[in-house]
KETIGU-136830 format. One line per 4 residues: their letters; for each residue x, y, z of C-alpha. Coordinates in steps of 0.2 Angstrom, whole numbers, padded with zeros to 4 digits. Layout:
a = X,Y,Z  ...
//
This chain:
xxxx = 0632,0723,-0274  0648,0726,-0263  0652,0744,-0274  0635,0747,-0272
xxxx = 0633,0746,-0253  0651,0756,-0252  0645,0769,-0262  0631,0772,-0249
xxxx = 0641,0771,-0236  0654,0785,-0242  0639,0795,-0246  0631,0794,-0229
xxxx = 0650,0798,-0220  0649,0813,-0233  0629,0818,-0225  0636,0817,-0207
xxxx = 0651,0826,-0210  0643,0841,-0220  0629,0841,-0204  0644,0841,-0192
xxxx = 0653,0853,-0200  0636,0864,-0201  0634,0865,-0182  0639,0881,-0173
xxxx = 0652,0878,-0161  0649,0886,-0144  0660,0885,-0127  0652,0886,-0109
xxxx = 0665,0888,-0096  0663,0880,-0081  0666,0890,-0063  0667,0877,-0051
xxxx = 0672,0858,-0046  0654,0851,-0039  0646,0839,-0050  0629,0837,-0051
xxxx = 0630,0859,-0051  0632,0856,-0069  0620,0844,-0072  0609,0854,-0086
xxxx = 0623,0854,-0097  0630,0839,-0094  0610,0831,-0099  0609,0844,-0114
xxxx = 0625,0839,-0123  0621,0820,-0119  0604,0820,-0122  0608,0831,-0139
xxxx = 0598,0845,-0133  0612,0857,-0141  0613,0847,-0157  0595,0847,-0161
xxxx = 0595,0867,-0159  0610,0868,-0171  0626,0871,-0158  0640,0858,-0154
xxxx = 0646,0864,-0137  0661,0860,-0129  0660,0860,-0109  0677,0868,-0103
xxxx = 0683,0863,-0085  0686,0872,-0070  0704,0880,-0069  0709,0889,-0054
xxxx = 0721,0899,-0063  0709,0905,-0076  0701,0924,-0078  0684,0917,-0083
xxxx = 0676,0933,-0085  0689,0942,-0096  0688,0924,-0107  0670,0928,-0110
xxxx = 0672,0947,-0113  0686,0944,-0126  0675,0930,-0133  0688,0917,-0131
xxxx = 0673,0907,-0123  0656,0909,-0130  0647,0907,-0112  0651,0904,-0093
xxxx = 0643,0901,-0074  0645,0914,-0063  0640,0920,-0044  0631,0935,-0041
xxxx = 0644,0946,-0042  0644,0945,-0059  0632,0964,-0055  0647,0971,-0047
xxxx = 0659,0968,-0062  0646,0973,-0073  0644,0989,-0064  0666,0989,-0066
xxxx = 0662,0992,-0084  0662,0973,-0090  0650,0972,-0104  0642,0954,-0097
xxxx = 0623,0949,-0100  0616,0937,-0087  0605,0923,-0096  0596,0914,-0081
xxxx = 0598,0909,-0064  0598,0892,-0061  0595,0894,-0043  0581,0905,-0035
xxxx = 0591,0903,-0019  0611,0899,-0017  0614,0882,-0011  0630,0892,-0002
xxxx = 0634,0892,0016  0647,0893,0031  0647,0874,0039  0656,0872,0055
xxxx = 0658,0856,0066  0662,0865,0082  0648,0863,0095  0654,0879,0106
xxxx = 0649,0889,0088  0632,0891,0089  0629,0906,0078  0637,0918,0065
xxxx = 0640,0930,0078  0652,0917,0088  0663,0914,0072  0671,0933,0080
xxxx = 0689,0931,0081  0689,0913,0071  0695,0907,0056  0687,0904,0040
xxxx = 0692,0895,0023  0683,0907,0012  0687,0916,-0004  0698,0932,-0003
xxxx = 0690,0941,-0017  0677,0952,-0006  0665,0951,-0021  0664,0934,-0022
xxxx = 0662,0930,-0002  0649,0946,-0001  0633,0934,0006  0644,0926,0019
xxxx = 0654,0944,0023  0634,0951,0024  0629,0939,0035  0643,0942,0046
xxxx = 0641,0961,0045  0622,0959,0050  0629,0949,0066  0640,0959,0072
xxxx = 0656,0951,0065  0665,0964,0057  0678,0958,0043  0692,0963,0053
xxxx = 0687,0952,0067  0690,0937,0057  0704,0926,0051  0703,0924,0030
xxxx = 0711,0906,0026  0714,0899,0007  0702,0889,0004  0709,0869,0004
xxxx = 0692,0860,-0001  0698,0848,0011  0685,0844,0025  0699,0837,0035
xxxx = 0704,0855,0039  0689,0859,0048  0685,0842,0058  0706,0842,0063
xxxx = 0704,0859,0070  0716,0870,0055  0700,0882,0055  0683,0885,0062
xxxx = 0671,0887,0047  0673,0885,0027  0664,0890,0014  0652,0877,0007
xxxx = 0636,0870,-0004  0625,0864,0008  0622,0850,-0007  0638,0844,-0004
xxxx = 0648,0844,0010  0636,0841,0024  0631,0826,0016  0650,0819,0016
xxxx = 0652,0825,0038  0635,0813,0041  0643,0799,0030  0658,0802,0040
xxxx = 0648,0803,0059  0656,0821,0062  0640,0833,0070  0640,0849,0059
xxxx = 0629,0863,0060  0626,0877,0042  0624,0897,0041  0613,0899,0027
xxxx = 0613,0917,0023  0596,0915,0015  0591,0913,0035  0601,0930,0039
xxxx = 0589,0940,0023  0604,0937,0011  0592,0929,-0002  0606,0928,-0017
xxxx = 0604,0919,-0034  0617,0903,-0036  0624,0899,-0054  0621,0912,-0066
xxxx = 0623,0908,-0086  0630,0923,-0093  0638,0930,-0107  0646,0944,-0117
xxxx = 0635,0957,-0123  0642,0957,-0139  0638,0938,-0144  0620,0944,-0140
xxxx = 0622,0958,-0150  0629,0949,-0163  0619,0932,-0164  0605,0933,-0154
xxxx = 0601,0915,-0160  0615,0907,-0153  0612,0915,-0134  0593,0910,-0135
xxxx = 0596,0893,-0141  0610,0888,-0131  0599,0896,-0114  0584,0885,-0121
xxxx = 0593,0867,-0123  0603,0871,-0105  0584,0875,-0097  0578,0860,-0106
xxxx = 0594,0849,-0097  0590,0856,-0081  0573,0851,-0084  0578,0832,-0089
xxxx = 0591,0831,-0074  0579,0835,-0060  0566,0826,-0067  0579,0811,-0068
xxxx = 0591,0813,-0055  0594,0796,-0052  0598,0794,-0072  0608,0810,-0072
xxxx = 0619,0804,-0057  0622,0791,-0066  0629,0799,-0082  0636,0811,-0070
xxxx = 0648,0796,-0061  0651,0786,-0077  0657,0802,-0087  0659,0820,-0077
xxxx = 0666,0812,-0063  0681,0823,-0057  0678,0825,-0040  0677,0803,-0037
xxxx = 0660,0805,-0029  0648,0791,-0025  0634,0788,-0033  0625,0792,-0018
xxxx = 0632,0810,-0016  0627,0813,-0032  0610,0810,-0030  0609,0819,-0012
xxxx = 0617,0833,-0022  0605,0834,-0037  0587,0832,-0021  0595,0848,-0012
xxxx = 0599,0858,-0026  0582,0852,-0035  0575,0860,-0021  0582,0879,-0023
xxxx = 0580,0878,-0041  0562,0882,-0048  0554,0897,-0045  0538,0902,-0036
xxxx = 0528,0896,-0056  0539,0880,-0054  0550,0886,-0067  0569,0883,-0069
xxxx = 0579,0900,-0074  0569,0913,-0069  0578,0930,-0067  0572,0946,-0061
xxxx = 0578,0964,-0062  0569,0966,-0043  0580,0953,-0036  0596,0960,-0041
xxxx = 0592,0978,-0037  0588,0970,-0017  0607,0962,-0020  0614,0977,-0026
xxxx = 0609,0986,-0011  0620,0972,-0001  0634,0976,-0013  0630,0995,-0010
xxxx = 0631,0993,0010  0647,0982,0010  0656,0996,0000  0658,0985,-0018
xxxx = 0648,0996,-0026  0645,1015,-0034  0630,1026,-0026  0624,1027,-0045
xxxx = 0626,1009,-0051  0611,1005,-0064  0607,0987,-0070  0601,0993,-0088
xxxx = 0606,0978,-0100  0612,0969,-0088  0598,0955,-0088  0592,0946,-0105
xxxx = 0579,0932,-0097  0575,0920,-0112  0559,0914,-0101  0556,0931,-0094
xxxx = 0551,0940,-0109  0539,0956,-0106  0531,0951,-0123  0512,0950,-0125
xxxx = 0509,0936,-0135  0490,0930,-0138  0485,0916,-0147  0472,0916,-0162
xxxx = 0458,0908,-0152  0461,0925,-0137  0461,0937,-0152  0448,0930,-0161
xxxx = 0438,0931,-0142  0443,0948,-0140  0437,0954,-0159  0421,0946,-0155
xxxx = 0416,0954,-0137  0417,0972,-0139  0408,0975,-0123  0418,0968,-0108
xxxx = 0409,0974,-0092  0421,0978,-0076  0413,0978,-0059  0421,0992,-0046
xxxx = 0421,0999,-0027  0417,1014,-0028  0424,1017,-0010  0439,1009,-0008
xxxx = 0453,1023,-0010  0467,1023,-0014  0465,1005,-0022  0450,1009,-0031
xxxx = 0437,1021,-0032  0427,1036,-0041  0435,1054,-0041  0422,1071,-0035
xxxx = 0420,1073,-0053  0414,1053,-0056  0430,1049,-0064  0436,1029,-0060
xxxx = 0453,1031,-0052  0468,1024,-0040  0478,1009,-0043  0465,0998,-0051
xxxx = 0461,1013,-0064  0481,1011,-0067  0478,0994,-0073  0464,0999,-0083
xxxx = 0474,1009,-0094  0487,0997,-0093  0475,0982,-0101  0465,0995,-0113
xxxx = 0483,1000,-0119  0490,0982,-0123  0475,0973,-0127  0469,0987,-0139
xxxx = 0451,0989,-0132  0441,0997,-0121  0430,0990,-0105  0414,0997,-0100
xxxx = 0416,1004,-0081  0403,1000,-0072  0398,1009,-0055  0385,1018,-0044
xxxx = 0382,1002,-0033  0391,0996,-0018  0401,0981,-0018  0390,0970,-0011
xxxx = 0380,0972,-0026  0394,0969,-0037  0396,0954,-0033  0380,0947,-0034
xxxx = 0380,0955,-0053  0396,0944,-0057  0386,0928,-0049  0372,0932,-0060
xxxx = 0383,0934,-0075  0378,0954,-0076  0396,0959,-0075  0413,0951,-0082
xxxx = 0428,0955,-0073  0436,0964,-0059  0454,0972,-0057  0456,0971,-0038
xxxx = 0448,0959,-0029  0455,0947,-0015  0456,0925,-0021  0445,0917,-0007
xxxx = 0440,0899,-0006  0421,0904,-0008  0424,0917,-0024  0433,0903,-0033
xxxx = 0416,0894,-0033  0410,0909,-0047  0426,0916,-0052  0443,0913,-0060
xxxx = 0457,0922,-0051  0474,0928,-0060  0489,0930,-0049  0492,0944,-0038
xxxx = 0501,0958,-0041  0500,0968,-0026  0501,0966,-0009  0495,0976,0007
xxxx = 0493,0969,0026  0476,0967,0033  0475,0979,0048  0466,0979,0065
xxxx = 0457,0996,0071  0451,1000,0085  0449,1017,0097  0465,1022,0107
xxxx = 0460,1016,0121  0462,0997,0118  0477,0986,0122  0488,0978,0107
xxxx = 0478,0965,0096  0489,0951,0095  0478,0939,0085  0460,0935,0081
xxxx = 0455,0923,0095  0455,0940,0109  0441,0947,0095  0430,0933,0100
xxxx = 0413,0939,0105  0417,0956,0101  0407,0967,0087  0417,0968,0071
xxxx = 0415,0980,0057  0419,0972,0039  0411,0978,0021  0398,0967,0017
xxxx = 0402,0952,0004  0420,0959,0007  0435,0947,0007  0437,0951,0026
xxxx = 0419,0943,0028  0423,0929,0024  0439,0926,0031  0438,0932,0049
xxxx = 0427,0918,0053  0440,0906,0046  0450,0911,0060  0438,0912,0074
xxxx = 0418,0908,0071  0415,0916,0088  0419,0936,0081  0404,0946,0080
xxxx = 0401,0952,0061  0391,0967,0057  0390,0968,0039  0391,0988,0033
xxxx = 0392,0995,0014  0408,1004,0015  0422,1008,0025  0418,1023,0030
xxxx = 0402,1016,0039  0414,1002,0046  0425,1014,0054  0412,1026,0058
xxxx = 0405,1011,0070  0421,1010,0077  0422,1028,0081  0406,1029,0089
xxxx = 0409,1015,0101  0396,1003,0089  0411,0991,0085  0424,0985,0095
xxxx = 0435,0986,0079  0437,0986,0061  0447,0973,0052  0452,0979,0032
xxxx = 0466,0983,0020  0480,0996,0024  0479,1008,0012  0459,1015,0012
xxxx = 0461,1010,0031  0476,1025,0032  0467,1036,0021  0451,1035,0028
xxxx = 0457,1038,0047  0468,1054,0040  0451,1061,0028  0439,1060,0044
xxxx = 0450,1065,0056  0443,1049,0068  0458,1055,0081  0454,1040,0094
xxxx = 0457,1028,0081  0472,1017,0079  0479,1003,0067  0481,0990,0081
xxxx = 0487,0974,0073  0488,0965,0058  0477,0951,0053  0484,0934,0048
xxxx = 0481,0934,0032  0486,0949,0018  0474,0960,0007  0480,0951,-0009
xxxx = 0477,0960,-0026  0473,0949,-0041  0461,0952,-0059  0447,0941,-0059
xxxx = 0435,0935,-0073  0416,0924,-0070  0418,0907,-0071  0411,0904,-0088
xxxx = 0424,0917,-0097  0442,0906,-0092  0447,0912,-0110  0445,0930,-0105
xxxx = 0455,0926,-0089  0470,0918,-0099  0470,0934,-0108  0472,0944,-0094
xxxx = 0485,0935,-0084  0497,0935,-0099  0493,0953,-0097  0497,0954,-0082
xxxx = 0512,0945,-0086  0519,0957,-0099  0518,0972,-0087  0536,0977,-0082
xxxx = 0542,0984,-0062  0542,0999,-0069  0524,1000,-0075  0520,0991,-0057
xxxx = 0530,1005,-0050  0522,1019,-0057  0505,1016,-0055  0511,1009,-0034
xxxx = 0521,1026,-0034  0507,1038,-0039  0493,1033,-0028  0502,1025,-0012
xxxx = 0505,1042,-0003  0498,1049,0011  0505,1067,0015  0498,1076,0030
xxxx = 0503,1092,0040  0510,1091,0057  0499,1093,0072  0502,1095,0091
xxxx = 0491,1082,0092  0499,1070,0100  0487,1056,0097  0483,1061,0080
xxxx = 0504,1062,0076  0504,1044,0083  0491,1038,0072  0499,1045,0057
xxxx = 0516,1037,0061  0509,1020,0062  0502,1023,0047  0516,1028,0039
xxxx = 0528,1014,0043  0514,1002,0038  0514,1010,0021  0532,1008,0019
xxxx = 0530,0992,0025  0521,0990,0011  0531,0998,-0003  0543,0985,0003
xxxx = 0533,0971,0002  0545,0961,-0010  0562,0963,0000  0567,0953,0010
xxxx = 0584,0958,0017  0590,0976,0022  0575,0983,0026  0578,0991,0043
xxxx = 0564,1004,0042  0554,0990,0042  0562,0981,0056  0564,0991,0069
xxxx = 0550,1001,0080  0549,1017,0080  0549,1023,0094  0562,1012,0106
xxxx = 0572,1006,0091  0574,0989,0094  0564,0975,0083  0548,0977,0078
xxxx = 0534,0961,0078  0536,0958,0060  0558,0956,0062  0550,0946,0078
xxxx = 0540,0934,0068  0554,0934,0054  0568,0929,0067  0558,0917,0081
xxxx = 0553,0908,0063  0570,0905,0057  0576,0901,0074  0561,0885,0076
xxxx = 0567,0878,0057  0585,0877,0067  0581,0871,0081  0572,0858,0073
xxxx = 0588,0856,0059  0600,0855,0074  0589,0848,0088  0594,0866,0098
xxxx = 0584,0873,0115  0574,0889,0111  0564,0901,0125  0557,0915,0124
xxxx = 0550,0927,0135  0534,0938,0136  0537,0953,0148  0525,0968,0152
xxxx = 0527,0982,0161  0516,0982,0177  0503,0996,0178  0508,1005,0163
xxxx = 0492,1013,0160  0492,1020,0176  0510,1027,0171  0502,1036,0156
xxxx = 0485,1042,0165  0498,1048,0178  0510,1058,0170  0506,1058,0154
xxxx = 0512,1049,0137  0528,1058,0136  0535,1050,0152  0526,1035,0146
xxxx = 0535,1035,0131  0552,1038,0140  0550,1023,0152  0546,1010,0136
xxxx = 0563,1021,0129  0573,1018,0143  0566,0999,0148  0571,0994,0127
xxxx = 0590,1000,0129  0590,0990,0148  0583,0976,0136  0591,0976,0121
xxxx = 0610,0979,0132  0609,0965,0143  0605,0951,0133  0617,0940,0124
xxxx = 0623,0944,0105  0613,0930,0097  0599,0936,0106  0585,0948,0100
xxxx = 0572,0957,0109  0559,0968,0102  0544,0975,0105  0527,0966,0103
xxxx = 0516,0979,0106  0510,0994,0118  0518,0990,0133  0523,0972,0129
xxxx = 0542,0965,0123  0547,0948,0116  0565,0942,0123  0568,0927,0107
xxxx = 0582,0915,0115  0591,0903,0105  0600,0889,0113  0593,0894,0129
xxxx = 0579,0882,0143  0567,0888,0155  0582,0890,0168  0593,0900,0158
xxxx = 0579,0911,0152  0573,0913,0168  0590,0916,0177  0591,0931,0161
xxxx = 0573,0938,0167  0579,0938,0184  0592,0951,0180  0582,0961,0170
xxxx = 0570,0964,0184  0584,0969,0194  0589,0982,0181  0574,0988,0175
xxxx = 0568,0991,0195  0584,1003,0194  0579,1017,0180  0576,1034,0185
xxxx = 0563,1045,0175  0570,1065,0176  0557,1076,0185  0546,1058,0189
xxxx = 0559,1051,0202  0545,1043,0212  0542,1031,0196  0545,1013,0202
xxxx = 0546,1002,0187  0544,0981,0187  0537,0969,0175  0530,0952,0174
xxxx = 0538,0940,0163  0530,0923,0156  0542,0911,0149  0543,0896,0138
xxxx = 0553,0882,0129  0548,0876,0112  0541,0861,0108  0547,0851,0091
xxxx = 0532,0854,0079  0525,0868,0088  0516,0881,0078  0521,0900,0082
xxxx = 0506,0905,0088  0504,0891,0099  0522,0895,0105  0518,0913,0108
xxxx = 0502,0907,0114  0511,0898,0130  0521,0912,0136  0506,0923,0136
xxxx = 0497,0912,0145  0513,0912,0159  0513,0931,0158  0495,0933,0163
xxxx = 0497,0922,0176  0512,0932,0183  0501,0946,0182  0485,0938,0190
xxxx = 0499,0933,0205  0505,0950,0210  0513,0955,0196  0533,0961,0197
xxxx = 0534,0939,0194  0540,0925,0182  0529,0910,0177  0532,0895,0176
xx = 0537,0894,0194  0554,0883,0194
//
């Protein structure tokens, strides 16, 4: 019985050791000391993630001394984490092939304990304990750059890793993970305060799996299982943080951390991680063309870079992929009827000779294309009557309509995939629309069953609606003094303004919610709608691009109409607004007004938001001020726009030259300018105003010398929790005080 039971036992070793020896051995190098960073493959060699997919992987340690990426390129190591930068060397000439991107948002930042440093732009003539390598420090060098910090205004240090450095004084700032060292300063009681480039537009990834593009070539297995255990061990370790931090400190412990930092590490990074699907990896071509251009500006690099191979996303595949019940559905209904609007140019409508065109046609071929059939377009009716047909099951589908609350009560909506801003018209003679509470009681246009319909009244239930057919007849009303003002999407709005020539019209304002594209299907067909968002899915940027590209473009001749030139302009920087609508950083043509060249609303919005989250964060003051030229109409009736025009020139460079640094003024609208004040209270913002009066009662006007220029400023200091539009809200309530008191004033009286 003994020889017998030793038997087994030799044969079982023999089984195990053939299986060992049959697993393919990989290596992953790692880039960095952090622990919980790695977590994903920590879990998915514990776990056995790798093993059950055929790979024994050995996890190398960080080495400061080693050249990770020529390791990877000469395959001495199989696979490695790297920053973004990894575009830059690939653009060198390194043949590298990002994997995934295991953080939608890096967790890196510039932490500093000095209360005097307040923002980036105080960190001039400081020291900071950052990398060397340009590359590798670009986000924090861009964020500086955007401040006016200037690389030779600063003082590069090694880096120490020791937090001692900066609380004793050796430098000002260091490079950090905000899931790591902040944590350790409040453990410690030492006050700290982060610059996040992400809050500066720097969106980058953090932690990219990458490898050499010949393993791909080579064995295209190994890449896609390694990627798919290490997404599956990401997947375990924020799903079990507190078990992963566990392992972590038991096994991978280098660093000494408690257990505690290791959890605090794995919540903050857990929340940078998944993308806008809740998925972990996600990696996009359209992200790291908008780094690229950060790369481009700071000079790291060529004018003719191109990202062609550069991204192989395991979890981003382009593939159509329908399952048999979606192909069996689709053999089965030959007849899939598609509701249009006839009218909507240049989203959707029907060309002089009745053919069905712009960007939903686009899509039409698209779907027809990949799905192998062919919809039946039906038209002739407006969309009111469209919809009605969809609620009584007469049509199927429709390939851009707007998700509303109401709609999802007889449809199913895909995602979107384009998306315009809503836009406020009125005649020329109107002052700025802010928001939708100054339309109460006033006659508003809006296509009838149109997502503008329904939505307005979410905002305010005391707008006047008057239901038309098309918007043409919308901005007709508006033309002819029937409607205060229209309210619809950006493109047909611009193109119907241009094709009827409505010269005392104007795009006045933007509505607080967007014209979102999305395919839709009735209720009843949610297979059909599965189809098409796995459709939609399998369309590249390119095909989104070109069909964008070909039907987003207004062209017109120059006129000496002033007003008409002025309308058109809007226009245009609303549509490149528009064909922007994804960036998020370096976008100064949709930044900046045109016509003074400081900051437009929408830079207003984007900054005066991230200053509340750090006041909030960091428990900062924040003002701002509201100021209005007095009796500017008057100006314009006067003397005309061109001087008027000058004085709003010549009163933005007054502004935008005497505030501080950190400050940022733009203007809000017409004759209106927002002065956003971080670290500031009603006395210092109002001791600011004061000097700007003083100033601005100064400029001179050539050949208009008799030109007296004031203006009234309302004022306020936010309140924790305070919405923007409330915020907003209490300054203009100062300002119009100011102006019902005389004018040439600044409210609150302190």
């Amino acid at each position: 019985m003994g020889s017998l039971i030793k038997i087994i036992f030799i044969f079982l070793l023999l089984i195990i050791s053939s299986y060992s020896q049959n697993l393919n051995k990989v290596t992953l190098q790692l880039q960095w000391l952090n622990q919980f960073q790695f977590a994903g493959y920590y879990i998915a060699k514990e776990k056995g993630f790798y093993k059950d997919l055929g790979l024994e992987v050995e996890i190398l340690p960080y080495k400061s001394n080693t050249d990770i990426l020529k390791n990877v390129v000469s395959k001495k190591v199989d696979f490695a984490t790297g920053r973004t930068s990894l575009l830059v060397h690939k653009n060198n000439g390194y043949e590298i092939v990002a994997l995934a991107a295991i953080f939608q948002q890096s967790p890196a930042a510039l932490l500093v304990t000095n209360d005097k440093i307040n923002s980036p732009y105080d960190l001039k003539n400081k020291r900071i304990m950052i990398s060397a390598d340009a590359i590798t420090s670009a986000s924090y060098m861009a964020m500086l750059f955007s401040e006016g910090v200037m690389s030779e205004s600063i003082l590069i240090q090694k880096h120490s890793y020791n937090l001692d450095d900066l609380i004793n004084g050796k430098t000002d700032a260091i490079a950090s993970y905000i899931s790591n060292e902040p944590h350790s300063l409040k453990k410690r009681g030492v006050k700290y305060k982060f610059f996040h480039p992400k809050d500066y537009g720097f969106d980058f990834y953090g932690d990219i799996l990458y490898t050499s593009k010949q393993l791909l070539k080579n064995d295209p297995k190994t890449v896609e299982s390694f990627t798919n255990a290490s997404l599956k061990g990401w997947t375990y370790a924020f799903d079990n943080i507190n078990k992963t931090a566990k392992i972590i400190f038991e096994k991978y412990n280098t660093q000494n951390k408690t257990l505690d930092e290791l959890i605090f590490e794995g919540e903050t990074l857990k929340k940078l991680a998944y993308d806008k699907n809740k998925e972990i990896g996600h990696i996009s071509e359209e992200k790291f063309s908008e780094i690229a251009k950060v790369y481009r500006v700071l000079g790291l690099i060529r004018k003719d870079y191109k990202l062609d191979d550069f991204i192989h996303c395991i979890h981003c595949t382009r593939e159509l992929k329908l399952t048999k019940e979606e192909s069996d559905w689709l053999e089965k209904n030959k007849t899939i009827k598609l509701g249009t609007n006839k009218e909507w140019n240049p989203i959707e409508f029907f060309d002089n000779n009745g053919i069905y065109s712009g960007i939903a046609a686009g899509y039409l071929n698209l779907i027809e294309e990949k799905l192998e059939i062919k919809l039946q377009v039906e038209e002739n009716a407006y969309w009111h009557e469209m919809i009605e047909k969809i609620r009584n099951q007469k049509l199927d589908m429709f390939l851009a309509i707007v998700n509303t609350p109401n709609r999802n009560k007889y449809m199913n909506f895909t995602n979107s995939y384009l998306q315009f801003p809503t836009v406020i018209v009125t005649r020329d003679d109107i002052g700025y629309i802010k928001n939708l509470k100054q339309l109460s009681n006033k006659k508003i246009a809006v296509e009838r069953n149109f997502y503008t319909h329904e939505l307005i009244k979410k905002y305010n239930e005391e707008i006047n609606l008057i239901p038309v057919n098309t918007t043409k007849e919308a901005l007709e009303k508006v033309y002819n003094g029937l409607a205060y003002a229209y309210i619809g999407a950006l493109p047909n709005t611009g193109h119907f303004i241009k094709e009827l020539k409505y010269t005392n019209l104007k795009i006045n304002g933007e509505a607080p919610f967007k014209t979102n594209l999305s395919f839709s299907t009735r209720k009843d067909l949610t297979i059909l709608n599965s189809i098409l968002e796995k459709t939609l899915n399998s369309i590249t940027q390119e095909e989104h691009d070109e069909i964008y590209n070909k039907w987003i473009n207004i062209k017109y001749e120059p006129r000496s109409d002033y007003k008409l030139l002025s309308i058109i302009s809007i226009i245009i920087l609303l549509i490149l607004i528009a064909f922007y609508y994804r960036n998020k950083s370096l976008k100064t043509i949709t930044e900046t007004d045109t016509l003074t060249k400081i900051a437009n609303r929408r830079k207003l919005d984007s900054f005066l938001e991230i200053e509340m989250e750090r006041s909030i964060r960091n428990n900062f003051t924040l003002s701002i001020a509201m100021i209005d030229i007095d009796f500017f109409k008057k100006i314009n009736d006067t003397y005309g726009h061109k001087i008027g025009d000058e004085v709003l020139i010549k009163l933005s460079h007054v502004l935008n030259k005497h505030i501080r640094k950190y400050d940022l003024v733009g203007r809000w609208g017409g004759e209106e300018f927002l002065i956003v004040c971080p670290n500031s209270d009603l006395i210092q913002i109002i001791s600011l105003c004061k000097k700007l009066q003083e100033l601005i009662a100064k400029i001179k006007i050539k050949k208009q010398k008799d030109i007296n220029i004031t203006v009234s400023c309302g004022i306020a200091q936010y309140s924790k929790n305070e919405s923007i539009d409330d915020f907003i809200y209490r300054a203009d309530t100062e300002l119009y005080k100011a102006k019902n008191n005389g004018r040439n004033c600044i409210y609150p009286l302190i």
